[in-house]
C-alpha positions as CSV (number, residue, x, y, z in Angstrom):
1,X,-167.1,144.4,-58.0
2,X,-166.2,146.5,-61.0
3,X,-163.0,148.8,-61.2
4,X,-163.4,153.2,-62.6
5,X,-161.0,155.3,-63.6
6,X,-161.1,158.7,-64.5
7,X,-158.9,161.5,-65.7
8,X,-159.2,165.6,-66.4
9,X,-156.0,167.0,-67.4
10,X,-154.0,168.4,-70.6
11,X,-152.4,165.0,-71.6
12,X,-154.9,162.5,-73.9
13,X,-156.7,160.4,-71.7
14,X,-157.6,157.0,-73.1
15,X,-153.3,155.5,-72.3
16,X,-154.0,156.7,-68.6
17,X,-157.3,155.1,-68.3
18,X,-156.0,151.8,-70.3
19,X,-153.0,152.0,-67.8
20,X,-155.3,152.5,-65.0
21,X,-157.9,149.6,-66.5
22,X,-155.0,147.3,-66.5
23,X,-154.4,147.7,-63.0
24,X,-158.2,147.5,-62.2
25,X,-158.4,144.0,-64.1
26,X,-158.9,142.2,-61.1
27,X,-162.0,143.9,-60.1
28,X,-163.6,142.7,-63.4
29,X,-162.7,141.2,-66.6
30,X,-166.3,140.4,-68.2
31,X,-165.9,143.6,-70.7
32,X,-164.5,146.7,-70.7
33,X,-165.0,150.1,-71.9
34,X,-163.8,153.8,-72.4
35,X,-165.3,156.9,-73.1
36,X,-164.1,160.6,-74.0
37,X,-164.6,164.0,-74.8
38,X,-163.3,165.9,-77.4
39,X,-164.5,169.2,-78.7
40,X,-167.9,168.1,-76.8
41,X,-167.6,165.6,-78.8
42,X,-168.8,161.9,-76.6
43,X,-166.7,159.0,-77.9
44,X,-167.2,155.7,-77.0
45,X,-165.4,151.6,-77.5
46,X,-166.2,148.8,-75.7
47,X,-165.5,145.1,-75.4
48,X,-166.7,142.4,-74.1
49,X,-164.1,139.9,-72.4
50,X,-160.9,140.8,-71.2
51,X,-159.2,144.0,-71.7
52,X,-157.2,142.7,-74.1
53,X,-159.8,143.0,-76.0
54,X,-160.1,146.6,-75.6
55,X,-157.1,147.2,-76.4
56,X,-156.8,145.8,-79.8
57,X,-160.1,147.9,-80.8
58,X,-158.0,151.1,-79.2
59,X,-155.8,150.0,-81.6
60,X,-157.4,150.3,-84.5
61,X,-160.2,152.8,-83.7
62,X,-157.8,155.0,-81.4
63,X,-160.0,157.8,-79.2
64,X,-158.5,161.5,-78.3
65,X,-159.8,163.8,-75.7
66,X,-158.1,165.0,-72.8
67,X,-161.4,163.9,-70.2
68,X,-162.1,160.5,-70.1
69,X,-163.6,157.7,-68.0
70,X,-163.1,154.1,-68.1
71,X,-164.6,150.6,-66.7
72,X,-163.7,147.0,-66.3
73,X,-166.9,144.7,-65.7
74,X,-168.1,142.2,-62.9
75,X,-171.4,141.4,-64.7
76,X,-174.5,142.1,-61.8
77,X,-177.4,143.0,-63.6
78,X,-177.1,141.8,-67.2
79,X,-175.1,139.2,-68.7
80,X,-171.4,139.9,-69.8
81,X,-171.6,141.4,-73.7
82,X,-170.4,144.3,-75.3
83,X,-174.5,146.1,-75.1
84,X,-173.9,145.9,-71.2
85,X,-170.6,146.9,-71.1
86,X,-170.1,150.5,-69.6
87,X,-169.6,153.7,-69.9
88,X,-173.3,154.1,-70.6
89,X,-174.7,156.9,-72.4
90,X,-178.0,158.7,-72.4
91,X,-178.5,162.1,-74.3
92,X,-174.6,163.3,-73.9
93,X,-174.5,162.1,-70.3
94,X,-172.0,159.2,-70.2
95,X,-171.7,157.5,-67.1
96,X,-169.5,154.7,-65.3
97,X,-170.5,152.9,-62.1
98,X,-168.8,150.3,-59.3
99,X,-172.1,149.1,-57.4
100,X,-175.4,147.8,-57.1
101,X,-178.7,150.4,-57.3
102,X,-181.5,148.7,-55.7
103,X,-184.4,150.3,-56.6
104,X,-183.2,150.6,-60.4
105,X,-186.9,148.7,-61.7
106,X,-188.6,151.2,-60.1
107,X,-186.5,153.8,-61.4
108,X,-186.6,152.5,-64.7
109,X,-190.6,152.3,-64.7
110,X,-190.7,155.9,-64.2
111,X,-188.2,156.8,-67.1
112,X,-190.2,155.0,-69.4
113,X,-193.3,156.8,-68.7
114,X,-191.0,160.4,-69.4
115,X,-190.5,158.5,-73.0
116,X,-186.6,157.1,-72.4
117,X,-185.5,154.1,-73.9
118,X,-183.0,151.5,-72.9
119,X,-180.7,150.0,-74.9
120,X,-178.8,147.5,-71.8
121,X,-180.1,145.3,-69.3
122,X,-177.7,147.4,-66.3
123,X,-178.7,149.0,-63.4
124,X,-175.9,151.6,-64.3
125,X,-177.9,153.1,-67.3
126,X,-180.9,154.6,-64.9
127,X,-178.1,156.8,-64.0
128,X,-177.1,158.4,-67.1
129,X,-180.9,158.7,-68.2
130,X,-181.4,160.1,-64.2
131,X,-179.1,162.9,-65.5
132,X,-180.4,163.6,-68.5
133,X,-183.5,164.1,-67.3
134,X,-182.5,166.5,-65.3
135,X,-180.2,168.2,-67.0
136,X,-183.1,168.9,-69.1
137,X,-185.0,170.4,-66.2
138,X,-181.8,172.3,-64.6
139,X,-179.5,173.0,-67.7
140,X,-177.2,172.7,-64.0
141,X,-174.7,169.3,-64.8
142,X,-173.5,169.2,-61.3
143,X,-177.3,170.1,-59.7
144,X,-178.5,167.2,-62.3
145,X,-175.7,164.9,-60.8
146,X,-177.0,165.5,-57.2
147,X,-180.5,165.1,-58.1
148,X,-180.0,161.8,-60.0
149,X,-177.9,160.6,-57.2
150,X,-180.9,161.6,-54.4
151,X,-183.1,159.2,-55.7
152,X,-181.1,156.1,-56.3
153,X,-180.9,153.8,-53.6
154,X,-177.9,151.6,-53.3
155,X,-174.4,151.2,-53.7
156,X,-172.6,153.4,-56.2
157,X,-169.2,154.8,-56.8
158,X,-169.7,156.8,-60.6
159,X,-167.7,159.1,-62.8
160,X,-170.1,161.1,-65.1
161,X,-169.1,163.3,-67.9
162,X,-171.3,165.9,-70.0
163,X,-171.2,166.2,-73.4
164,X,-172.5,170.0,-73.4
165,X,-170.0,170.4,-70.9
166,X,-166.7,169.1,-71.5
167,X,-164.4,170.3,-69.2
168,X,-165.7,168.8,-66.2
169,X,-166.0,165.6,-64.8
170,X,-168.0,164.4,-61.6
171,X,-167.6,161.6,-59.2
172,X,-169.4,160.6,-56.2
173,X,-169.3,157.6,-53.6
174,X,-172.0,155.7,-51.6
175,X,-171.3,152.1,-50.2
176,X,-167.9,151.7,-53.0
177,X,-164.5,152.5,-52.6
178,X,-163.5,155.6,-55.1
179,X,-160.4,157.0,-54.2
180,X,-159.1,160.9,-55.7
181,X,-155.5,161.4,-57.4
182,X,-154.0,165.4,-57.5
183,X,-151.6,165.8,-60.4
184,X,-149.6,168.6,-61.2
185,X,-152.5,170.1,-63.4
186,X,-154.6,167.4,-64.2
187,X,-156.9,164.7,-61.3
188,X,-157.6,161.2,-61.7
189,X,-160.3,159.6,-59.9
190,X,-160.4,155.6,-59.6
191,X,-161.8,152.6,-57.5
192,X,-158.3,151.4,-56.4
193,X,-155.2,153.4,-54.9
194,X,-152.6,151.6,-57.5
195,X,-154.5,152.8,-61.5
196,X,-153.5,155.7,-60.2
197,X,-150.0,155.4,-58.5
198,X,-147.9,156.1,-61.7
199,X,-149.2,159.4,-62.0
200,X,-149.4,161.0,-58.7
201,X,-149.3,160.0,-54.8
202,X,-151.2,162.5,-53.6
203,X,-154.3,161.5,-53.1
204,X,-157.8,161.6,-51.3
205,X,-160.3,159.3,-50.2
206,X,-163.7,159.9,-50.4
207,X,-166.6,159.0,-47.7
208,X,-169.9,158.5,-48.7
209,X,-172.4,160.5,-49.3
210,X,-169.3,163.0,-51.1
211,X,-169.1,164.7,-54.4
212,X,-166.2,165.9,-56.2
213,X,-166.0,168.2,-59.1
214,X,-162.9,168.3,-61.8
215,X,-162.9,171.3,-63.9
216,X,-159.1,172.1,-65.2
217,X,-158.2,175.0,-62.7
218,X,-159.3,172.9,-59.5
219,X,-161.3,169.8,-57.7
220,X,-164.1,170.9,-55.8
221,X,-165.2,168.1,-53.1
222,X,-169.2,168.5,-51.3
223,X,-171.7,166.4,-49.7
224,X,-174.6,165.2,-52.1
225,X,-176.7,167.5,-50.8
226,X,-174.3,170.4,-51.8
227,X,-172.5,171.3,-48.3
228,X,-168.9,172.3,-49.2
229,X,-166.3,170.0,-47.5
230,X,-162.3,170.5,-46.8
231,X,-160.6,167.1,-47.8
232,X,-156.8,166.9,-47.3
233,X,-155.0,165.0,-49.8
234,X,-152.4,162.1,-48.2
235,X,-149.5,160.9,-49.6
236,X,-149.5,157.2,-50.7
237,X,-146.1,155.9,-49.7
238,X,-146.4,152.4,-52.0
239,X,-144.1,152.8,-55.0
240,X,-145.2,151.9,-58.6
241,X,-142.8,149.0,-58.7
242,X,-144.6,147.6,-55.8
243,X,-147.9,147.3,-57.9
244,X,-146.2,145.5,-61.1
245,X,-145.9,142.0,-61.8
246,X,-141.8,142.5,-61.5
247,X,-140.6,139.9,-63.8
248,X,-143.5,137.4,-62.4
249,X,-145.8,135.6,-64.8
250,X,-148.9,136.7,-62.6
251,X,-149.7,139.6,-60.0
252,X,-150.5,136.2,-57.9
253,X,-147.5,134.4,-58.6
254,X,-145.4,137.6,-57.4
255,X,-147.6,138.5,-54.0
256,X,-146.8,134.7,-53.1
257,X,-143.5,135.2,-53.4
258,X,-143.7,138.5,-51.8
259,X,-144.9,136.9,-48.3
260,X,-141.5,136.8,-46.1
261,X,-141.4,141.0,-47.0
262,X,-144.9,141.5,-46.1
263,X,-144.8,139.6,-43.0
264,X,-141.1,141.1,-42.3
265,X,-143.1,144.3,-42.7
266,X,-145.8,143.9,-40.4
267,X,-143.9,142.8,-37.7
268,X,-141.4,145.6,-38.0
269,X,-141.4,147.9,-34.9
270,X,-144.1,146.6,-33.1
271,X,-141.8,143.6,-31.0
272,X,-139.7,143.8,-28.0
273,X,-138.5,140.4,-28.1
274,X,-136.2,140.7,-24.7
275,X,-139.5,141.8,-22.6
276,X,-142.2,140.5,-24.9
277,X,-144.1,143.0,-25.7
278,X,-145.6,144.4,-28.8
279,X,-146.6,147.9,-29.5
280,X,-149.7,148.5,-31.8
281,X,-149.5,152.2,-32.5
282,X,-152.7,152.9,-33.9
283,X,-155.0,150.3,-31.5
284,X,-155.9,153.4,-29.8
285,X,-157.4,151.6,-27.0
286,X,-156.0,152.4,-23.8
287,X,-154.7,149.1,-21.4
288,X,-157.7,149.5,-18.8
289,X,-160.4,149.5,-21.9
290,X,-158.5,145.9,-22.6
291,X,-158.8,144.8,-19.5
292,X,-162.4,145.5,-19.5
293,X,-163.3,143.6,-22.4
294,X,-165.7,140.7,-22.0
295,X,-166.2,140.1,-25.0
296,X,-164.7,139.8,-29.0
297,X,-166.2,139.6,-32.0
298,X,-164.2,138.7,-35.4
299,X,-166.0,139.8,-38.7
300,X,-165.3,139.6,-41.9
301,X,-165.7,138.3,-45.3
302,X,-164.3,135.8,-47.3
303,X,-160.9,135.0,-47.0
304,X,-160.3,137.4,-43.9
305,X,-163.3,135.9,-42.5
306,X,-160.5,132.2,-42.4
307,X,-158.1,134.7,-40.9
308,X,-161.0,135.4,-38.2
309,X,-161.6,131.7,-37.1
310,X,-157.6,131.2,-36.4
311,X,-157.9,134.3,-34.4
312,X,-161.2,132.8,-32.8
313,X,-158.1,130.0,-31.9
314,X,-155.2,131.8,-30.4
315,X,-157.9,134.9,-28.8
316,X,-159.2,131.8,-26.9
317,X,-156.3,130.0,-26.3
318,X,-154.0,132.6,-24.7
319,X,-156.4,134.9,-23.3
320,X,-159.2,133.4,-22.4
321,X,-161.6,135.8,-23.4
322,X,-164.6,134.5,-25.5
323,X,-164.5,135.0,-29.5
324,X,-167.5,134.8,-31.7
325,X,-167.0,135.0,-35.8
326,X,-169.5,136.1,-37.9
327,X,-169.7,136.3,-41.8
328,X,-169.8,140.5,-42.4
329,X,-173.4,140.2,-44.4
330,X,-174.8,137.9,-41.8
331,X,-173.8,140.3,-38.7
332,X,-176.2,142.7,-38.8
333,X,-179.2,141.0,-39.7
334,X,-179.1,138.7,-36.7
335,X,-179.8,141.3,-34.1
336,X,-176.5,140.9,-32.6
337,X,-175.4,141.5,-29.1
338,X,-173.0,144.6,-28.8
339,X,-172.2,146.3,-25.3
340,X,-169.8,148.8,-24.3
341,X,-167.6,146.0,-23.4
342,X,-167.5,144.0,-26.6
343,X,-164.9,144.7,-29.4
344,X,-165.7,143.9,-32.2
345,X,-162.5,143.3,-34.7
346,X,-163.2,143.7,-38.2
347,X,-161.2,142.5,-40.8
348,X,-160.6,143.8,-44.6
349,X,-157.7,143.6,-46.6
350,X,-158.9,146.5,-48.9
351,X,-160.8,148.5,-45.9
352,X,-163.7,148.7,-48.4
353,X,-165.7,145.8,-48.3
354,X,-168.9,146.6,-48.2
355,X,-170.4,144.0,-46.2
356,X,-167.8,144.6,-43.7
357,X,-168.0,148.6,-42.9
358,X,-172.1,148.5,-42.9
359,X,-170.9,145.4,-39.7
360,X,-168.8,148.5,-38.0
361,X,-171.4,150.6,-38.4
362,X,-173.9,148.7,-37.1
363,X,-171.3,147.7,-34.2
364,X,-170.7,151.5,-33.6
365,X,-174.7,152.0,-33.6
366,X,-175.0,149.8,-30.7
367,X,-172.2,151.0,-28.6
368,X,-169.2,148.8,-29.5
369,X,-165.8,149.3,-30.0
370,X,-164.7,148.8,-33.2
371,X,-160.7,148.4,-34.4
372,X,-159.6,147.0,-37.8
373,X,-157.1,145.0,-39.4
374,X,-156.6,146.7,-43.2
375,X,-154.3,146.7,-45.6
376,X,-154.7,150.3,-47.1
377,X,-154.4,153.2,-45.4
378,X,-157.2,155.6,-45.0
379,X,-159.9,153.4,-46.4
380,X,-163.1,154.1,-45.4
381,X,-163.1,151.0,-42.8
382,X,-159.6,152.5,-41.1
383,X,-161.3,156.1,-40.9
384,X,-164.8,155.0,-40.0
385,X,-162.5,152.5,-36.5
386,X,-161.7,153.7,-33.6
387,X,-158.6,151.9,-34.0
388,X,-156.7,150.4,-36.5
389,X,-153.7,147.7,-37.4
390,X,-152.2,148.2,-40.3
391,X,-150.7,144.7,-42.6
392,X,-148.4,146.5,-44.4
393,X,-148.7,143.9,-47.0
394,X,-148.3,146.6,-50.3
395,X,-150.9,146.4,-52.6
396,X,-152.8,143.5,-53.3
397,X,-153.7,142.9,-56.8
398,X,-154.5,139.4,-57.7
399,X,-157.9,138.8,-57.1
400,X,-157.0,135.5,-55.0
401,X,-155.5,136.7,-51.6
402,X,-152.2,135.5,-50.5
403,X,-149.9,138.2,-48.7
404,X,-153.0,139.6,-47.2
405,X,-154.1,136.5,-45.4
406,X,-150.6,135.8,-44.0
407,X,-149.9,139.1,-42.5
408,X,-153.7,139.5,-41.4
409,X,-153.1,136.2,-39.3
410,X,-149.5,137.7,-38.3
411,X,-151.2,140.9,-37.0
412,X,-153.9,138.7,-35.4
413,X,-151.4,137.1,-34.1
414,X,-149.8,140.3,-32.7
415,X,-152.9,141.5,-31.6
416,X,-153.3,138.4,-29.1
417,X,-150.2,138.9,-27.5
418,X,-150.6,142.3,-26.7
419,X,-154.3,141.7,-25.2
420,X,-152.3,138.4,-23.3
421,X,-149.7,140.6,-22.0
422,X,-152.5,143.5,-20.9
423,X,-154.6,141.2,-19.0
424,X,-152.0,139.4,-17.5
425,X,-152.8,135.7,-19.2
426,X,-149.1,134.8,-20.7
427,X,-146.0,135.0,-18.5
428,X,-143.2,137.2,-20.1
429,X,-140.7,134.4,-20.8
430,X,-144.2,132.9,-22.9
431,X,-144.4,135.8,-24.3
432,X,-140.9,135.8,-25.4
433,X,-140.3,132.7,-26.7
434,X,-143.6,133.1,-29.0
435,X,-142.4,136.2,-30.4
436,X,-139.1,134.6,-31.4
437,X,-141.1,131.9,-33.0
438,X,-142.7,134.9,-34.7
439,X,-139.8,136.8,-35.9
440,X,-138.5,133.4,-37.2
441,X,-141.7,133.9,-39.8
442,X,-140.2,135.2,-42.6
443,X,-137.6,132.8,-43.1
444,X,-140.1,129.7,-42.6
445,X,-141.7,131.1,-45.6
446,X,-139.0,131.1,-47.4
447,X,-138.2,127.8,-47.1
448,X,-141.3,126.9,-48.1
449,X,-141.1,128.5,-51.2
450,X,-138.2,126.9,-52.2
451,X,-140.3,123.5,-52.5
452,X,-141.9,124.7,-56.2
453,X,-140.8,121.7,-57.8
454,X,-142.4,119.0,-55.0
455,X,-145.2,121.3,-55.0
456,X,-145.4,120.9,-59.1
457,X,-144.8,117.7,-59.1
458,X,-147.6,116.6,-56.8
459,X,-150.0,118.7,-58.9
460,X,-149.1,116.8,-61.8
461,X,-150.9,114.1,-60.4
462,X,-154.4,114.9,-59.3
463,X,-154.5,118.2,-61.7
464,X,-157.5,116.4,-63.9
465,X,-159.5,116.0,-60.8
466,X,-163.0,118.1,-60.8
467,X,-163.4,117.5,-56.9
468,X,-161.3,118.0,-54.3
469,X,-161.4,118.1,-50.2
470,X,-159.8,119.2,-47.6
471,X,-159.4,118.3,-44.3
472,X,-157.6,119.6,-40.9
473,X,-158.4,119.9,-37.1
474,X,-158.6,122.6,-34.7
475,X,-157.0,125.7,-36.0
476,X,-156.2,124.1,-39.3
477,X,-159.9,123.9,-40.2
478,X,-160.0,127.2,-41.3
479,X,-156.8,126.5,-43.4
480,X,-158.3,124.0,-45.1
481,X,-161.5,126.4,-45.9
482,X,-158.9,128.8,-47.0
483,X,-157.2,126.2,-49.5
484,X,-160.2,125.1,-50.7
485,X,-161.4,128.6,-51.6
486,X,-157.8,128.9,-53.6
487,X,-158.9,126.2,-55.7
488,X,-162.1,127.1,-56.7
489,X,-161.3,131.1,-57.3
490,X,-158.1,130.3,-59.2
491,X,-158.9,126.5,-60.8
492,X,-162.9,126.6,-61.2
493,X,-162.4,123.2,-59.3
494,X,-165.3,122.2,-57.0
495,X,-163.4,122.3,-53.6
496,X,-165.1,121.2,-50.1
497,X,-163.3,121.9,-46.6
498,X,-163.8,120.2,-43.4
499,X,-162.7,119.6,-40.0
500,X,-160.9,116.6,-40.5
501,X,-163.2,115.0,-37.4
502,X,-166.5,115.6,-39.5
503,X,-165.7,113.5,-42.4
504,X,-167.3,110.8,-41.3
505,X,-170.9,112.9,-41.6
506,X,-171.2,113.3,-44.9
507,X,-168.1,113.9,-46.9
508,X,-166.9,110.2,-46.3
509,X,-169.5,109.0,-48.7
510,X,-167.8,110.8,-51.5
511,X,-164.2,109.7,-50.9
512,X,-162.7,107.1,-54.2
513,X,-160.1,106.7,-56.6
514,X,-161.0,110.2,-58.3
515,X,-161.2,112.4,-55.2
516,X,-158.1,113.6,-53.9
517,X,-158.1,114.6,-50.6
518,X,-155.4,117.5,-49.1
519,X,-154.4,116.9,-45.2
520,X,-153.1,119.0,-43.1
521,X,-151.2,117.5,-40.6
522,X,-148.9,119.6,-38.7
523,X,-146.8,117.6,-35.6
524,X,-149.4,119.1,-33.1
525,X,-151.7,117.4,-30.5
526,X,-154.4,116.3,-33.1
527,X,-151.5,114.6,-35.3
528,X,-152.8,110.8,-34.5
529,X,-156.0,111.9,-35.2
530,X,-155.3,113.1,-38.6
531,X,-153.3,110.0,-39.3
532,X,-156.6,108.0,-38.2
533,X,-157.8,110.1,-41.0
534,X,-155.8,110.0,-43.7
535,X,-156.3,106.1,-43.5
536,X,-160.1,105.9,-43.4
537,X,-159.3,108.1,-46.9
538,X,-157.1,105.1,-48.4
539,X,-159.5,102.7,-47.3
540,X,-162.0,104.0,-49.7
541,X,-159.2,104.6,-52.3
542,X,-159.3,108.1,-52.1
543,X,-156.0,109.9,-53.1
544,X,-154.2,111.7,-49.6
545,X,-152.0,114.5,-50.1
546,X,-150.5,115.8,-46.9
547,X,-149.4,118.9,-46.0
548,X,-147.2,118.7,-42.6
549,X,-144.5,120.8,-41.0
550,X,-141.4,118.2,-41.1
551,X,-140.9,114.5,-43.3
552,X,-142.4,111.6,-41.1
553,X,-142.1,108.0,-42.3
554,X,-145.5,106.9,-40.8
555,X,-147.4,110.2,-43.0
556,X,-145.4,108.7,-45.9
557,X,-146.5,105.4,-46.0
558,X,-150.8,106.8,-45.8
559,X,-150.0,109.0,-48.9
């Protein structure tokens, strides 16, 4: 995951691009680079590290041009350094790149024979030598784009500029997101909606397998293969404000904070608490193709792919209909079984993920329905569904999810009641009375928020540990793998978790003085349980921090 921005206008590029790197951060932070053209002039400064580093080198060797493109690195292929930091450049073609190419050695074999040389240890620099070459051949930029791109097999969303051209800039999409910004004279091209949302809400999102072409007077979109296309710009109704940090020390830190709006948000119009019912306007599938479901499949990656197995627990629960989960990249190597009367429910909180849309294609390929839960509107996995529930969560920019996994659960949530209600599984006053637990959400949250200082306070004292685990039963399993996943993506801590049931196979062995162990121990059916848990855990010394819904002196004293 890398982040690209672009820009073709009349102001000087390189304080859009920073602005638009900045915002991009999350999607990489080994290096960072920029590139520009002025008077055909290709002008290069890169960093590796943050892009803080950047920055000061902007500082004191400042670049102008009014065309530029910009990069912040996830190292794939090639370790993190300045040599492998992008734009790459080959012969005046200059080139950034969000993506994988496969077939880049063999590529790269064939370049060397037609005399190239490399000076990086990226996949990305077989594009801009692809270019050159045939530019050479052509003297055609864009024909030498298409070309390039017709041979690389892959994932790629690039930005390309041409030194013996240098009022255009090209962009294409296959596999990563890249998303199209119209100004009032001037585009912007970048991998996220938000480097972008200072400067203009008008924007367009590309497919794969599409082209677009900045010159000053206009954008020009086509397929690779040159077939003009019609793409309608839509207006992005996120704010700028809604993508800063807004007095918070980290983008985290605020999105936390943020969860009683987002979940406010995502409920809003869709409940009729009096007759329980719940209205998913963009679903799209009619109450008889409910009732004919045999089937549901969650997928999903990552953290959405928690949010799947607590739908796997209420989809069950109220509605009786089976529920299998599968990992996105696992789901279409397995063969899987897909009928007409299956839905498969994807999940993706930036509609983008890779693994994720090649799963709805493949579920689409085999007769399927396929609806989404997204947070972005008009991402490729939203356009590519045949229905879709929007979060409404705003835009997610840490790179740990937070608001996104609490409204994807809310809408999940939603989702169930609506199938419950449709085939006749939940009474209404059931109905009702969940969706007043529902609406009573947002303020939960809050409360919960207001407990920083316990929640400082018991961080104080396991915060040297280098192991943790976590633990919880039935529907809290997947919270625990979810809290675990926090503290390894935010605290480089090794972090296990486990159904609280298991512990005895295996992660018992482990348990002393210096591994804490987190509990989740809501007042549920499986509370006694837990409790039994939480005291094997002191037996062995271990350290129990629990995590319940109300004070309880028995939980006290086995913490």
């Amino acid at each position: 995951m890398c982040g690209i921005v672009g820009y073709l206008g009349s102001q000087q590029a390189t304080p859009i691009i920073l602005d638009g790197l900045r915002r991009l951060e999350y999607r990489g932070y080994d290096s960072a680079g920029i590139a520009t053209l002025d008077q055909g002039q290709v002008t290069i400064r890169r960093a590796e590290g943050k892009l803080a580093r950047l920055e000061s080198l902007l500082a004191n060797q400042p670049l102008s041009g009014t065309v530029g493109i910009g990069h912040t690195r996830w190292a794939t292929h090639g370790r993190p350094s300045e040599i492998n930091a992008h734009p790459h450049v080959a012969g005046g073609i200059v080139v950034v790149h969000n993506g994988i190419i496969e077939n880049y050695l063999e590529l790269k074999r064939k370049l060397l024979d037609l005399g190239h040389r490399f000076s990086s240890e990226t996949d990305t620099e077989i594009i801009a030598h692809l270019v050159e070459q045939h530019f050479k051949e052509t003297a055609d930029f864009e024909s030498a784009v298409r070309r390039a791109l017709g041979e690389v097999r892959g994932a790629f969303a690039v930005a390309i500029l041409c030194a013996q051209q240098p009022d255009r800039l090209i962009a294409a999409k296959q596999g990563s997101p890249l998303v199209v910004g119209q100004g009032q004279g001037e585009y912007f091209v970048a991998s996220d909606i938000p480097a972008m949302l200072s400067h203009t809400r008008q924007m367009v999102f590309l497919d794969d397998g599409e082209l677009v072409s900045f010159s000053p007077s206009e954008m020009v979109f086509s397929t690779l293969a040159g077939e003009p296309l019609q793409k309608l710009a839509k207006t992005i109704t996120w704010s700028p404000v809604m993508a800063e940090k807004g007095g918070y020390r980290h983008f985290m830190l605020k999105e936390i904070y943020e969860q009683p709006r987002a979940i406010a948000d995502t409920i809003a119009g869709r409940v009729r608490e009096n007759l329980g019912e719940v209205f998913l306007e963009g679903l799209k599938l009619n109450e008889s193709e409910l009732a004919a479901l045999d089937r549901i499949c969650l997928v999903a990656c990552g953290t959405s792919w928690h949010a799947a197995l607590v739908g796997k627990f209420l989809i069950e629960k109220h509605v009786r209909l089976p529920v299998e989960v599968d990992i996105a990249s696992e789901f279409r190597y397995r063969d899987p079984v897909v009928t007409a009367k299956t839905l498969v429910l994807v999940i993706s909180q930036s509609g983008e993920t890779a693994d994720t849309l090649a799963a709805l294609r493949e579920a689409h390929r085999r007769g399927g329905k396929v609806v989404a839960i997204c947070n972005v509107v008009e991402s490729s996995i939203a356009r590519e569904s045949d229905g879709v529930i929007y979060t409404h969560a705003g835009p997610e920019i840490g790179v740990a999810s937070t608001k996104a996994f609490t409204t994807q659960l809310v809408s999940l949530y939603l989702f169930t009641l609506h199938l419950a209600r449709v085939r006749a599984t939940l009474g209404q006053e059931k109905l009702r009375t969940m969706l007043s637990d529902l609406l009573s959400l947002p303020r939960k949250v809050e409360e919960c928020l207001g407990l920083d200082a316990a929640i400082e306070q018991a961080a104080q004292t396991v915060f040297q540990a280098r192991d943790f685990l976590f633990l919880g039963r039935g529907n809290q399993f997947p919270i625990a793998l979810e809290g675990a996943l926090k503290l390894k993506e935010i605290s480089y801590i090794h972090a296990e978790g486990y159904p609280a049931g298991e512990m005895k196979h295996g992660p018992i062995a482990l348990i002393d003085e210096h591994l804490p162990v987190v509990v989740l121990a809501p007042h549920n059916a499986t509370l006694e349980k837990v409790a039994a848990n939480m005291e094997e855990v002191q037996a062995r010394g271990g350290r129990v921090l629990a995590v319940s819904d109300r004070a309880d002196g028995d939980l006290l004293a086995k913490v």
